[in-house]
N, C-alpha and C positions, 0 to 999 in steps of 0.2 A: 379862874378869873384873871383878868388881864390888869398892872399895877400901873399908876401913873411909872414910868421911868425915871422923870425928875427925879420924883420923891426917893426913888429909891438910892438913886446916884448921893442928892444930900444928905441922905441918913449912912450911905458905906452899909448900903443893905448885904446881909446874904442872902440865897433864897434858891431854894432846891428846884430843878425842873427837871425833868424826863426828854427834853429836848432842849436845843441852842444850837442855831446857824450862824457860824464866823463868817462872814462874806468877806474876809481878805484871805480866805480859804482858796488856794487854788481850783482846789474839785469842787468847790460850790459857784466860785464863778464861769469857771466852764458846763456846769450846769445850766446856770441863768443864762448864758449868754446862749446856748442852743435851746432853749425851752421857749424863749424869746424870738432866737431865729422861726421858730414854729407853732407857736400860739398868737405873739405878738404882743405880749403883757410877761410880767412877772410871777413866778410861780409865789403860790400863797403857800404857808405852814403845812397845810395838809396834801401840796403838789412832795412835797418836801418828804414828810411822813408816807407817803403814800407810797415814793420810791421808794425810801428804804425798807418795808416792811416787805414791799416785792421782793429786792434786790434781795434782802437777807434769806427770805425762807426758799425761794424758786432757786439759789445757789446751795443752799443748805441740802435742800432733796437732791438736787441734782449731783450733790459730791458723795453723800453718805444715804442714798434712798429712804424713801418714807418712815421705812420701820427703823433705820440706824439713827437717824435724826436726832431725836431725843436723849439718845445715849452720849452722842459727840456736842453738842451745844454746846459745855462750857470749854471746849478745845475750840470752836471755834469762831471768829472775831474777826467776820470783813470790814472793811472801810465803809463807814457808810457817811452819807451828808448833816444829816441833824442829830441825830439820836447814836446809842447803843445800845446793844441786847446784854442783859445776865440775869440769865432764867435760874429760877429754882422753885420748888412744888415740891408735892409728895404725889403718891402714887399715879403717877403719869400726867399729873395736871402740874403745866406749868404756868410761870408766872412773869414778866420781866421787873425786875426789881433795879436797875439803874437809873441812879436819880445823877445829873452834873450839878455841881455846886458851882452858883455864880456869883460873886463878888463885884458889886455895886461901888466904882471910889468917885472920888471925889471930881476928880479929872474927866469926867463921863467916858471911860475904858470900864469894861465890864473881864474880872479874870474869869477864865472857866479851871476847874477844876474835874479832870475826867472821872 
């Protein structure tokens, strides 16, 4: 569910999310700004999520093959736009368990906390 902001800015919320796009982010603006050159809108949260979950696993196969994948995951950590991956499970089922902590102040800056 999605929170008033205000509210959260007045209160100096914290509040855990599994995603956060910094748009004074160099690679998210040059994102936007080609996504835009070719849709003609702005990319929504799930244009967002959608690349990175490509970018991540389609380089991931591609550098360490299907079956090594899973073994090398927590070695590996591309850049991605909104999110981060840190998988753990047990017997071959995994999980992503990175959550960013955000920090609501007063000043309506929001910290992230990787």
């Amino acid at each position: 569910f999605d929170l008033n902001t205000e509210y959260l800015h007045r209160l100096q919320a914290l509040r855990a999310n599994p995603y956060f796009i910094e748009y004074q982010n160099t690679a998210i603006r040059n994102f936007v700004k080609t996504y835009d050159r070719y849709f003609h809108t702005m990319p929504s949260r799930f244009t967002f999520w959608g690349f990175d979950i490509s970018y991540y696993f389609a380089n991931a196969v591609a550098h360490f093959g299907i079956e090594d994948f899973k073994h090398c995951s927590p070695m590996y950590k591309p850049s991605l736009l909104e999110t981060q991956f840190h998988f753990s499970g047990t017997n071959g089922h995994l999980q992503n368990d990175h959550l960013f902590i955000l920090h609501y102040t007063k000043d309506f800056k929001i910290i992230v906390t990787p």
